[in-house]
Backbone bond lengths (Angstrom), bond angles and torsions (degrees), N, CA, C in turn:
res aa  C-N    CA-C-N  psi(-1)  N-CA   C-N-CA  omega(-1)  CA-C   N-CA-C  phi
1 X - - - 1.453 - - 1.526 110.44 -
2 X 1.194 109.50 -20.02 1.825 114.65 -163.67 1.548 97.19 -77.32
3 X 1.779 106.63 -38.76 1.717 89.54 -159.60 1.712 93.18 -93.20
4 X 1.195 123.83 2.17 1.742 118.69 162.19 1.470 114.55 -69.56
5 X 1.682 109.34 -50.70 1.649 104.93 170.95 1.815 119.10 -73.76
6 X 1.239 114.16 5.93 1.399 106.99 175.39 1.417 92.97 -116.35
7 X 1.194 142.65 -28.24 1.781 111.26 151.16 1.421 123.76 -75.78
8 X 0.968 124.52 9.41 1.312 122.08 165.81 1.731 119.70 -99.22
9 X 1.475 103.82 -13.02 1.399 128.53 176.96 1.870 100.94 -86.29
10 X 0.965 106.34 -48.94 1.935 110.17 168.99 1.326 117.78 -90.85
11 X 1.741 119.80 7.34 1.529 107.91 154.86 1.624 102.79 -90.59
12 X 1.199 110.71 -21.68 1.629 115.10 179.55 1.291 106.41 -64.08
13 X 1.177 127.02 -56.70 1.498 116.29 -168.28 1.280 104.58 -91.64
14 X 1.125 137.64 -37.96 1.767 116.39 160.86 1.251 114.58 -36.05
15 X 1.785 123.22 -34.59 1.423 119.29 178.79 1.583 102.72 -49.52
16 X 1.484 85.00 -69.58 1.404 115.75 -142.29 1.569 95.61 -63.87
17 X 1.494 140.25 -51.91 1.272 134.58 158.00 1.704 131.23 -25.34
18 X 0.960 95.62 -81.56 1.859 109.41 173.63 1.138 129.02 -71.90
19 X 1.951 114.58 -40.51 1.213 83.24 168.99 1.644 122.08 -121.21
20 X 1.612 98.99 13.30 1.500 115.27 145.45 1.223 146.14 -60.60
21 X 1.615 99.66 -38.33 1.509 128.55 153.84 1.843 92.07 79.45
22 X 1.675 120.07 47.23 1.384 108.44 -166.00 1.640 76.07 -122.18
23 X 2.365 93.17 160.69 1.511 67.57 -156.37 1.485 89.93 -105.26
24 X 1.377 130.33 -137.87 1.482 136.01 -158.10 1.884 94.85 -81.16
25 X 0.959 111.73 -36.43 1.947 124.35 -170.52 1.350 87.05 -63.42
26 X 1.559 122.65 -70.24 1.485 119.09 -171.63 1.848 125.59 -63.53
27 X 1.419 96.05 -16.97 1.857 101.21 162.00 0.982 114.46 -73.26
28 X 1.617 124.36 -52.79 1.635 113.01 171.73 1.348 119.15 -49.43
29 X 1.450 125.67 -21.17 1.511 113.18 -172.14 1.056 109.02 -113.52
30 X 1.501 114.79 -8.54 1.703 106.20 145.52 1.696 121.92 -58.35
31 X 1.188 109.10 -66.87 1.246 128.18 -168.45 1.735 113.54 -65.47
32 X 1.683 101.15 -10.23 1.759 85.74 151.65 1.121 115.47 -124.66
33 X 1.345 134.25 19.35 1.406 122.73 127.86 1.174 144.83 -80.87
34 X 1.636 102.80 9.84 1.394 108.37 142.28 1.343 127.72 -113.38
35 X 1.570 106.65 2.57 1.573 86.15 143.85 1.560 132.27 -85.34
36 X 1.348 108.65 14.14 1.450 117.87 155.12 1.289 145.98 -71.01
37 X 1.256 94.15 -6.60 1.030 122.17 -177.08 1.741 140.40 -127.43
38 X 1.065 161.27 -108.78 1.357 166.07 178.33 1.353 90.89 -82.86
39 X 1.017 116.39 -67.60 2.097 130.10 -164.77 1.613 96.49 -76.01
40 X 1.272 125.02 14.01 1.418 117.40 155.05 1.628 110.72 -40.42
41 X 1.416 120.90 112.31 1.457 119.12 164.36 1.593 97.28 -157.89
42 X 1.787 98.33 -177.61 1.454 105.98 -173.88 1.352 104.75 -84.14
43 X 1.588 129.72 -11.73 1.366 135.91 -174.50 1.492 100.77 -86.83
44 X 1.281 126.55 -17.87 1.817 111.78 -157.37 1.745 68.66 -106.18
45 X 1.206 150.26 -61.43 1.674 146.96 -171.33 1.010 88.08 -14.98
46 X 1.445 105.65 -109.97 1.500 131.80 176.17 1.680 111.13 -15.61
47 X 0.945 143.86 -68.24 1.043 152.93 155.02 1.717 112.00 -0.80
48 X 1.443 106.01 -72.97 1.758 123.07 172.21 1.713 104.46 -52.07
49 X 1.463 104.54 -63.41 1.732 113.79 170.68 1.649 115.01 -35.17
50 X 1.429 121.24 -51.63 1.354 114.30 177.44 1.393 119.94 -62.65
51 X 1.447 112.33 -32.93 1.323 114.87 -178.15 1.566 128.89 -63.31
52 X 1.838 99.78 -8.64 1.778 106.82 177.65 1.133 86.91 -110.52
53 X 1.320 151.50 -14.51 1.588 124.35 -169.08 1.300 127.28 -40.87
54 X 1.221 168.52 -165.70 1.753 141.67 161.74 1.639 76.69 -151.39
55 X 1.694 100.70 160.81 1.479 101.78 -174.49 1.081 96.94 -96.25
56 X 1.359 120.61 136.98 1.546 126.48 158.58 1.587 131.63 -39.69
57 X 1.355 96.67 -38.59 1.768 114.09 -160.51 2.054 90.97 -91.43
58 X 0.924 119.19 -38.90 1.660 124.10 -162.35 1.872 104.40 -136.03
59 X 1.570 89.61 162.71 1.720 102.08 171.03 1.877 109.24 -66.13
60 X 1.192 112.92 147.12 0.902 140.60 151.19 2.129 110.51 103.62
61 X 1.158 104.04 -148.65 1.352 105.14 178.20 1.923 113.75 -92.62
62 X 1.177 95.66 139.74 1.833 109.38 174.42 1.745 115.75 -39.58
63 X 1.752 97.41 -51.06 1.359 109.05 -173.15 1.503 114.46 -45.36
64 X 1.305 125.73 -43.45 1.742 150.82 -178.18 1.538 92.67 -71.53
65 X 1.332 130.98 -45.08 1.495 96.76 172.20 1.657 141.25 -88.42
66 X 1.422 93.26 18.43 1.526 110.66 -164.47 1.574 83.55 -76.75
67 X 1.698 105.97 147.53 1.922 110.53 -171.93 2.002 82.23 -106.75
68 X 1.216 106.04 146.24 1.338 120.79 -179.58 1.469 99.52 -108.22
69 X 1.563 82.33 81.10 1.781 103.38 157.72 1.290 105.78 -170.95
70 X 1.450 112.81 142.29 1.503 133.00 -163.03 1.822 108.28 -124.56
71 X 1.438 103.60 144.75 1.456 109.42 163.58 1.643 124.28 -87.23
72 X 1.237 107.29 -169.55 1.631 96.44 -177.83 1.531 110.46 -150.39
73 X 1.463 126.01 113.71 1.323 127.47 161.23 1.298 120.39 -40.58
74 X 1.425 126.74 -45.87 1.378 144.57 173.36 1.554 110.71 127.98
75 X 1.505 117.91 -15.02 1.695 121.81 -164.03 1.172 109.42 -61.89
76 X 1.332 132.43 -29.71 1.810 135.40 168.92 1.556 98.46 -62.24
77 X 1.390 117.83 -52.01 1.694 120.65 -168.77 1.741 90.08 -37.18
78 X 1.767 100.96 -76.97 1.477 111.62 -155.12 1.415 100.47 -58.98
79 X 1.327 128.54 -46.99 1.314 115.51 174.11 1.754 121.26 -25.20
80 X 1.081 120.36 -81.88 1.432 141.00 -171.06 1.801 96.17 -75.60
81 X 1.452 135.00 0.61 1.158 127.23 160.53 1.780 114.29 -77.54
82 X 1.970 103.23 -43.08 1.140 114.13 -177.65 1.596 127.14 -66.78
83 X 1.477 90.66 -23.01 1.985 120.55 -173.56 1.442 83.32 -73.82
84 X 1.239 122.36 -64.30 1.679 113.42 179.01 0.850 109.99 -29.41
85 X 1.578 133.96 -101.24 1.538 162.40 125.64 1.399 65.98 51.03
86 X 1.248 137.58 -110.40 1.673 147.83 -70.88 1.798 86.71 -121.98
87 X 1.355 117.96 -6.68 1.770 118.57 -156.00 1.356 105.28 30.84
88 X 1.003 97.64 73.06 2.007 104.16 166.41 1.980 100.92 -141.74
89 X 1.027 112.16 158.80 1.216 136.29 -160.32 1.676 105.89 -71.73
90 X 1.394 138.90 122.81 1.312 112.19 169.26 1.592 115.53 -128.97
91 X 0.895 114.93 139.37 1.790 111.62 171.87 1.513 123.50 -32.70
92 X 1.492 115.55 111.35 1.781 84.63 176.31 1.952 99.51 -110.11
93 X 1.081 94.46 108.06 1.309 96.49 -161.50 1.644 94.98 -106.36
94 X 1.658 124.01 -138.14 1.328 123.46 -177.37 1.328 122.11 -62.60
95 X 1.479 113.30 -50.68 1.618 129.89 148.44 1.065 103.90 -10.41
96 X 1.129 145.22 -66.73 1.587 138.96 -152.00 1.272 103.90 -91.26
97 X 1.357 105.60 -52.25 1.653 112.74 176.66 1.774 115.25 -43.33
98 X 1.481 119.23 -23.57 1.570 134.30 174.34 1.396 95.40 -84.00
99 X 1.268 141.44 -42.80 1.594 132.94 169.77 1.723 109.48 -43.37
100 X 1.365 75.54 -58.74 1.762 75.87 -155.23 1.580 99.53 -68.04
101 X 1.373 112.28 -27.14 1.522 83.01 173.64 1.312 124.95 -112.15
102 X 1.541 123.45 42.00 1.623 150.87 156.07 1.674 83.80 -82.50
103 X 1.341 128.98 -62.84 1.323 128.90 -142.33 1.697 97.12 -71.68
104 X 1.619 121.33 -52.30 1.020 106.06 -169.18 1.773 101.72 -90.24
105 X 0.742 124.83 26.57 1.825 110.68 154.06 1.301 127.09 -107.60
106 X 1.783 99.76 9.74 1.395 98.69 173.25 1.721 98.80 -146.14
């Protein structure tokens, strides 16, 4: 359930960022008034909290310097290798989305 509400937590702010154009001040005060609500969890908290962090080393907020690229244990690989294997259906949710882009940066 965790890695369904944390891509659904980074389709929100990809919305809500780029083509909302809202900036990091207005995500935190989105994102804790909805943890006020129904989507109360420890992922949407945290979530609002990252959005004020400010970077120590440079101007502006931490969140903006995070580089959008991820490594890979392999457990999504074998996952969706075994779903093959087995012809059964598998999620391609963020997991995969870290494959494919382990695969194409190298």
């Amino acid at each position: 359930i965790e890695y369904g509400d944390m891509q659904l937590i980074s389709e929100a702010y990809d919305v809500l960022k780029h083509v909302g154009g809202l900036s990091n001040e207005e995500l935190a005060a989105i994102f804790e008034v909805w943890n006020r609500g129904e989507l109360e969890s420890f992922l949407i908290e945290i979530t609002a909290d990252i959005f004020k962090v400010k970077d120590e080393l440079g101007e502006g907020e931490l969140v903006d310097k995070i580089l959008d690229k991820t490594g890979m244990k392999g457990t999504g690989k074998w996952t969706v290798q075994q779903a093959a294997e087995l012809s059964v259906a598998a999620s391609l949710d963020c997991r995969y989305c870290r494959i494919l882009n382990f695969v194409n940066s190298n």
